[in-house]
C-alpha positions as CSV (number, residue, x, y, z in Angstrom):
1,X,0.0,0.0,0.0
2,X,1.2,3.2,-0.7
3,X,1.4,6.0,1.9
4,X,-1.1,7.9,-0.1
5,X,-3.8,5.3,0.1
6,X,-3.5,5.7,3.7
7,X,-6.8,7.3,5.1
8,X,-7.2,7.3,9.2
9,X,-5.4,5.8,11.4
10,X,-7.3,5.2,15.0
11,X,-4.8,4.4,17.4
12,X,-6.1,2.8,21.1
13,X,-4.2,2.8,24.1
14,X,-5.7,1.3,27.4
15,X,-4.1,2.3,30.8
16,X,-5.7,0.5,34.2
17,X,-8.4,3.7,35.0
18,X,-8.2,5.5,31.2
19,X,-8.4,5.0,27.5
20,X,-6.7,6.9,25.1
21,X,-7.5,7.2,21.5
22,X,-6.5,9.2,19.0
23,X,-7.2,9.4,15.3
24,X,-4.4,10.1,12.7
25,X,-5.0,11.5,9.3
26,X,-2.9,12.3,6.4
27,X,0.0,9.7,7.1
28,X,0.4,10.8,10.7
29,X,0.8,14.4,9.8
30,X,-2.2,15.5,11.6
31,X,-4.5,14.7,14.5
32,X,-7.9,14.5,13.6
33,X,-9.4,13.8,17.2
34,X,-7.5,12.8,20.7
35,X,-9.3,12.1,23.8
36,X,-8.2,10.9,26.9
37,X,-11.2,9.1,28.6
38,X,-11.1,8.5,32.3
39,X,-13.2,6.0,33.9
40,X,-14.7,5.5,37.1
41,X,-12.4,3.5,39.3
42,X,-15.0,1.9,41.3
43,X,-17.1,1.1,38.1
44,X,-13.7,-0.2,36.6
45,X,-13.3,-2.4,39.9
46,X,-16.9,-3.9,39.1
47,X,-15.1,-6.5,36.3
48,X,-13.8,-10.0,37.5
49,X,-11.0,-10.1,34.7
50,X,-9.2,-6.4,32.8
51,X,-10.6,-8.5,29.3
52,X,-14.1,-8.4,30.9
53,X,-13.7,-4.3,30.6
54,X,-13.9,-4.9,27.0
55,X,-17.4,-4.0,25.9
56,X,-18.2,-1.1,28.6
57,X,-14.7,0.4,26.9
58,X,-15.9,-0.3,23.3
59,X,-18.9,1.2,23.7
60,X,-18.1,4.4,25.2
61,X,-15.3,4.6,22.5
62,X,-18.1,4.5,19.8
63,X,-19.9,6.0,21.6
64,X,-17.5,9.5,21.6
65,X,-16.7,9.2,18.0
66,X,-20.3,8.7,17.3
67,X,-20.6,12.2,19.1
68,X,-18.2,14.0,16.9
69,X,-20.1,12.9,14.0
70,X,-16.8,10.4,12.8
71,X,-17.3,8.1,9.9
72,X,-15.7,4.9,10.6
73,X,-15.4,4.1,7.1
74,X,-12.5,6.4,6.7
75,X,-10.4,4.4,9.0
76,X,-7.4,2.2,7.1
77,X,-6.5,0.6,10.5
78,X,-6.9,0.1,14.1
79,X,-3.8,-0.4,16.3
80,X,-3.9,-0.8,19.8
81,X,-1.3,-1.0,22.5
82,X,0.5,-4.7,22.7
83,X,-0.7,-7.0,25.9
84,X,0.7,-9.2,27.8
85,X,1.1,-12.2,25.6
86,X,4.1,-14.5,25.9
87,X,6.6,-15.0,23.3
88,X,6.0,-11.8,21.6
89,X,9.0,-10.0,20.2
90,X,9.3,-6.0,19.7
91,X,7.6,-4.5,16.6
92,X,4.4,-4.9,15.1
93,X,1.7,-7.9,14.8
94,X,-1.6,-8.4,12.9
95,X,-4.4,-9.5,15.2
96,X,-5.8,-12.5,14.2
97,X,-8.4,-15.0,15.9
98,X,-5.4,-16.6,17.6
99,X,-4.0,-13.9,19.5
100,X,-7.5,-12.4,20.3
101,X,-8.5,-15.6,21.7
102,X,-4.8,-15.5,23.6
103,X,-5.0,-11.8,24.6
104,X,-8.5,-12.8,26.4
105,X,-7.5,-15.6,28.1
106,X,-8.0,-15.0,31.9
107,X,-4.6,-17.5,32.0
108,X,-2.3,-14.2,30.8
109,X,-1.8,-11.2,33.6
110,X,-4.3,-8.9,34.8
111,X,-3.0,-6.2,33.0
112,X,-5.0,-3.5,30.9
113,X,-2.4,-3.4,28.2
114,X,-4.1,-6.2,26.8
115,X,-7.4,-4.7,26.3
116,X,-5.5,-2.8,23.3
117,X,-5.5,-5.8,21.0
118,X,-9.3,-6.4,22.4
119,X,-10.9,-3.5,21.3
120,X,-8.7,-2.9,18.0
121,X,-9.7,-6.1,16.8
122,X,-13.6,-5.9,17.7
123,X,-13.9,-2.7,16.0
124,X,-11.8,-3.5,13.1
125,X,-13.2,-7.0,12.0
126,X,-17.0,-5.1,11.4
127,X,-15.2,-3.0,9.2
128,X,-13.0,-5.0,7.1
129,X,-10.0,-3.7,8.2
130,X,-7.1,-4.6,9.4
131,X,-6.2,-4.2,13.4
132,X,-2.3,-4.4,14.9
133,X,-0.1,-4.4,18.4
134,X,2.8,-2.7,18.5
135,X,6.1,-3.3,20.9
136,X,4.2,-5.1,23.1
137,X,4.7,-5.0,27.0
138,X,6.0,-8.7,26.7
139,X,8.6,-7.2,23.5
140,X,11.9,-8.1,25.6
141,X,15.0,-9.8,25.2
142,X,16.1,-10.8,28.2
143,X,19.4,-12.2,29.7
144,X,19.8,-15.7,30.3
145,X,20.4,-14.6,33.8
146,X,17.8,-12.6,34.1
147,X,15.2,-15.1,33.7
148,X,16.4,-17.3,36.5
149,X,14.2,-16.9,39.4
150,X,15.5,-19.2,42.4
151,X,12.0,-20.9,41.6
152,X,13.2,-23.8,38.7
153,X,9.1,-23.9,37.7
154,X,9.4,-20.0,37.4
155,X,10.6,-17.9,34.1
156,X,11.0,-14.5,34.8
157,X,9.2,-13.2,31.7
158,X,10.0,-9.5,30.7
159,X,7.0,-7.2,31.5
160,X,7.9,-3.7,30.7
161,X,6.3,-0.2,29.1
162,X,8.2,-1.0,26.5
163,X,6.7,1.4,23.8
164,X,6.9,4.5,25.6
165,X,10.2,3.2,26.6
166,X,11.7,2.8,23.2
167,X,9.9,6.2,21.9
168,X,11.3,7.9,24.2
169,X,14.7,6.3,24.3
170,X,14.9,7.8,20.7
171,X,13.8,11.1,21.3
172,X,16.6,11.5,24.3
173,X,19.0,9.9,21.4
174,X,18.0,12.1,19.1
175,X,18.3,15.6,21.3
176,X,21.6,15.0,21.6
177,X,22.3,13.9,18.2
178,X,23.0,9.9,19.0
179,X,21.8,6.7,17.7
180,X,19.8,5.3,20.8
181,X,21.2,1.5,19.5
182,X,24.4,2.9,20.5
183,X,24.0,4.0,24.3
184,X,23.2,2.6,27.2
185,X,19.0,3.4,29.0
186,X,17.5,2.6,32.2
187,X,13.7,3.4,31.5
188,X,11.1,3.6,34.0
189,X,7.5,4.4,33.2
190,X,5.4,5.6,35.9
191,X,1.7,5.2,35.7
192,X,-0.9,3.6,37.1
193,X,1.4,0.4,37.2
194,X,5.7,1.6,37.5
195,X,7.9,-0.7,35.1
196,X,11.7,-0.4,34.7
197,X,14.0,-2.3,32.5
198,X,17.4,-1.8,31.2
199,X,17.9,-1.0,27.6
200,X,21.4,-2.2,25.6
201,X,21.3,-1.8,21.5
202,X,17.5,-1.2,21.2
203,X,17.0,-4.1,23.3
204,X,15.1,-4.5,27.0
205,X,17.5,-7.1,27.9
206,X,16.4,-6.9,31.8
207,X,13.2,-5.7,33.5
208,X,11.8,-4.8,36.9
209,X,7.8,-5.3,36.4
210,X,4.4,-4.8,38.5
211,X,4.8,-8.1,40.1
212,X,8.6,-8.2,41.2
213,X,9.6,-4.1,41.0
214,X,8.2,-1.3,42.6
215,X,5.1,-0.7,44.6
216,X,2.8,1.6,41.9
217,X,-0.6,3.9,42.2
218,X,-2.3,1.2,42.1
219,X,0.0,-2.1,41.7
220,X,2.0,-4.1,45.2
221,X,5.3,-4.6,43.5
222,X,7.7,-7.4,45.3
223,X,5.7,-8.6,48.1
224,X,7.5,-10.8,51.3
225,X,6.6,-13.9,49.6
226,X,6.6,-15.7,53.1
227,X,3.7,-13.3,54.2
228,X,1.9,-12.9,51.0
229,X,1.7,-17.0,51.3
230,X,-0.1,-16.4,54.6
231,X,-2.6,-14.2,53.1
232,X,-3.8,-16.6,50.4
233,X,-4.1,-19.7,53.1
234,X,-5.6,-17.8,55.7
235,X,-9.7,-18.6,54.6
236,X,-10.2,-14.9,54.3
237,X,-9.4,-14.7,50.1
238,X,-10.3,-15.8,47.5
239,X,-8.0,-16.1,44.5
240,X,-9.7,-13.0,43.1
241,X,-9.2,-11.0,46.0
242,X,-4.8,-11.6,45.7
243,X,-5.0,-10.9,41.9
244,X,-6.7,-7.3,43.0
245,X,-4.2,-6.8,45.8
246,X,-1.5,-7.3,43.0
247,X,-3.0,-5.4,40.5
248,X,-5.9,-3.2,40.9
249,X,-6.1,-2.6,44.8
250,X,-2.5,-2.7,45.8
251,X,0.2,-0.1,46.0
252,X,-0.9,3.8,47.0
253,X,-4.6,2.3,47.0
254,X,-4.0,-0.4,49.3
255,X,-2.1,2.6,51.8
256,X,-4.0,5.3,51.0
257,X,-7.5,4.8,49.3
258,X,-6.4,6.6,45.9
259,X,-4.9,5.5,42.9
260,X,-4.0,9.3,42.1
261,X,-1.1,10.7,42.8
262,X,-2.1,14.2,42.4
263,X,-5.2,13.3,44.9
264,X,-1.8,12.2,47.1
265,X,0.4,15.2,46.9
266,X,-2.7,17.1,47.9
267,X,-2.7,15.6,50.9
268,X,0.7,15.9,51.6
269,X,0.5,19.6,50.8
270,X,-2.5,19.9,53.5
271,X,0.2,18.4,56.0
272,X,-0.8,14.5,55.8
273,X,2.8,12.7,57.0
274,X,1.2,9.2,56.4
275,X,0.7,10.2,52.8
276,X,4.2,11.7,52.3
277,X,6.2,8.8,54.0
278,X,4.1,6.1,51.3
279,X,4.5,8.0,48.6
280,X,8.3,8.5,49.1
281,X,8.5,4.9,50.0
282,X,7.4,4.5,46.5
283,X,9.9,6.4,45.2
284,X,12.4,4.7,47.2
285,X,11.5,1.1,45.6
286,X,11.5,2.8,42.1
287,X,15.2,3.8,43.0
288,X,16.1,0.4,44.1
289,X,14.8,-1.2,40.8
290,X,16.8,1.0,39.1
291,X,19.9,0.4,41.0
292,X,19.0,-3.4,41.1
293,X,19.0,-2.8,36.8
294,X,22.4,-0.8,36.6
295,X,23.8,-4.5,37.3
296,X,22.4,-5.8,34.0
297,X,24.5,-2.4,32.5
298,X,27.4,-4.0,34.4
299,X,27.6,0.0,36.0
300,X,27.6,1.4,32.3
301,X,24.4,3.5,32.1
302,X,24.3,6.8,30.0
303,X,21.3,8.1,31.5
304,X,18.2,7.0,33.5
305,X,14.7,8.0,31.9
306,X,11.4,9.0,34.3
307,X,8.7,8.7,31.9
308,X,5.0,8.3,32.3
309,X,1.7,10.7,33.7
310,X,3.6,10.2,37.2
311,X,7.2,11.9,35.9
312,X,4.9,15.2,36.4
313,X,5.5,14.7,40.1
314,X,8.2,16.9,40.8
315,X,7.8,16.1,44.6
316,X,8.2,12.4,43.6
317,X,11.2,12.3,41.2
318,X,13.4,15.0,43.1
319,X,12.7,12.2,45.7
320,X,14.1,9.4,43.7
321,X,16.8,11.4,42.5
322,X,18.5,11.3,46.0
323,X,18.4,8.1,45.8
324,X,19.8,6.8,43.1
325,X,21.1,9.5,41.2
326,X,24.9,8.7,41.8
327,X,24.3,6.0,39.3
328,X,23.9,8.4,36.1
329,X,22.2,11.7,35.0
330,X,18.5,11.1,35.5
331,X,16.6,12.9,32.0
332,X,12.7,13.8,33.5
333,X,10.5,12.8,30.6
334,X,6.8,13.2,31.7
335,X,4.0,11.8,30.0
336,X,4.4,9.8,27.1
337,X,4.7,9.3,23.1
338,X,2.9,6.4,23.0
339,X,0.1,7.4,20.5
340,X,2.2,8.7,18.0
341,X,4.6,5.7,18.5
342,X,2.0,3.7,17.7
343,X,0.3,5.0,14.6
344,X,4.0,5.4,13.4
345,X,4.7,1.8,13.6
346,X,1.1,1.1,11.9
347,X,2.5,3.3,8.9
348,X,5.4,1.9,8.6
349,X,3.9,-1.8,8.3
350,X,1.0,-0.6,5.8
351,X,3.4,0.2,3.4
352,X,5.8,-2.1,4.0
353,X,8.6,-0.5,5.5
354,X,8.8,-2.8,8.3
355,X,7.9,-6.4,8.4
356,X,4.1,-7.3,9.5
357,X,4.6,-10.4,12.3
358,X,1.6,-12.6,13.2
359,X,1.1,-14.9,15.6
């Protein structure tokens, strides 16, 4: 396909409480229509399983473009952010039946990334189009040593943000006139969930994610295994109950009642010292993670990246500064590039300037 035959691109991006979309027009030189919804968190807590979310997010997503008078027949494709999906590798992939029926398997990780591939798929397949991932959260390539656990049943899989990682990698390469395959990136993305990983020639090769990294807004991090063990033996939960204290009610919720930081700075500006001493301890384990990946650098890190809706925390990364930044020059990057990273990648496989992988 030529780039000219491109129409409108609508590009989907899932976080735990919010749903972006945007739509791209004229080969990603213009934005047609953004939105950022936000859900209700207690309506969002309603659903048993993140693919479960799928049609109340669908709907409200026709629902808006339906509002702005949109013609969906002037879309070319639908990409949505990669899921947590094993084996994956970075770039892009064509949803087909297979992965859908994968991405929705309540077997995978409760994670909301995988409602990208979800909803791209259900609203592409009406309209004869075709529906993608992009650098998925699984796209790592991981040490040998780095998947070995101390459990021999247990792979450490890598689990990281890795698009906004990579895009902005790039842009930080490309500021100061670099290749980013040439240096050497600690990334962390803070959002709803906090990932880091380590990043060597365009590659995650380690990774410190929701379930063994840092506490998060709204995700534990590394529990004491010996006392999370107690917790799902003592007759008081149920199964469900531990996946939402990993994912959905742990973290600043589980301490504090909010998955917002800004809601938390507000109370540490009205004099709260509970709220303060969690939300630095936060920052403290995102520190550790990323002194913990400077190993997997072996020491050699060119700079360390904090990225994500959360890097708008001044209070938070001036905080994580003092602690790890004798390891290398920490770049604040707020927010994230993930929506045009996204839609680029899309381009780029529609006309067949990068390869188009399926599962």
């Amino acid at each position: 396909m030529n780039a000219s035959e491109v129409k409108d691109i609508l590009v989907i991006n899932p976080g735990s409480t919010s749903t972006k979309i945007t739509i791209y027009t004229k080969q990603n030189t213009e934005i047609l229509y953004e939105n950022n919804i936000v859900h209700d968190e207690q309506k969002i807590l309603e659903f048993p399983t993140v693919a479960s979310q799928k049609n109340y997010r669908k709907g409200i997503i026709l629902d808006e473009l339906n509002d702005r008078g949109y013609d969906l027949k002037n879309l070319t494709a639908v990409v949505g952010r990669g899921g947590m999906l094993f084996g994956l590798k970075g770039g892009g992939y064509k949803i087909n039946d297979k992965m859908y029926n994968e991405m929705a398997s309540s077997r995978l990780p409760q994670h909301a990334s995988s409602l990208g591939a979800l909803l791209a798929y259900s609203i592409a397949q009406p309209l004869g189009i075709p529906s993608f991932i992009y650098d998925s959260t699984m796209g790592c390539d991981l040490l040998d040593i780095a998947k070995v656990t101390g459990i021999s049943e247990i792979e450490k899989y890598g689990a990281t943000h890795l698009l906004n990682s990579r895009a902005q990698a790039i842009k930080y390469a490309r500021s100061r006139g670099k290749d980013y395959k040439e240096m050497n990136f600690i990334n962390c993305h803070m959002g709803g969930g906090i990932t880091a990983n380590a990043m060597k020639g365009g590659k995650v090769i380690d990774t410190a994610a929701y379930d063994d990294g840092p506490m998060a807004p709204e995700r534990s991090g590394g529990v004491p295994l010996l006392l999370f063990k107690q917790l799902c033996f003592d007759g008081k939960h149920t199964e469900e109950d531990m996946e939402k204290l990993i994912a959905g009610k742990g973290g600043l919720y589980s301490y504090l009642g909010t998955k917002d930081a800004r809601e938390v700075e507000k109370m540490i500006e009205e004099g709260d010292s509970y709220a303060a001493m969690v939300y630095e301890a936060m920052g403290f384990q995102v520190a550790k993670s990323i002194a913990g990946l400077s190993c997997a650098l072996e020491g050699k890190v060119d700079v360390i990246i904090l990225t994500g809706g959360v890097a708008y925390s001044k209070w938070l990364t001036e905080k994580i500064k003092k602690y790890c930044g004798h390891i290398a020059p920490i770049e604040v990057m707020p927010g994230e590039s993930e929506m045009e990273a996204l839609a680029a990648g899309t381009l780029r496989m529609l006309t067949g300037e990068e390869e188009i992988k399926e599962l």
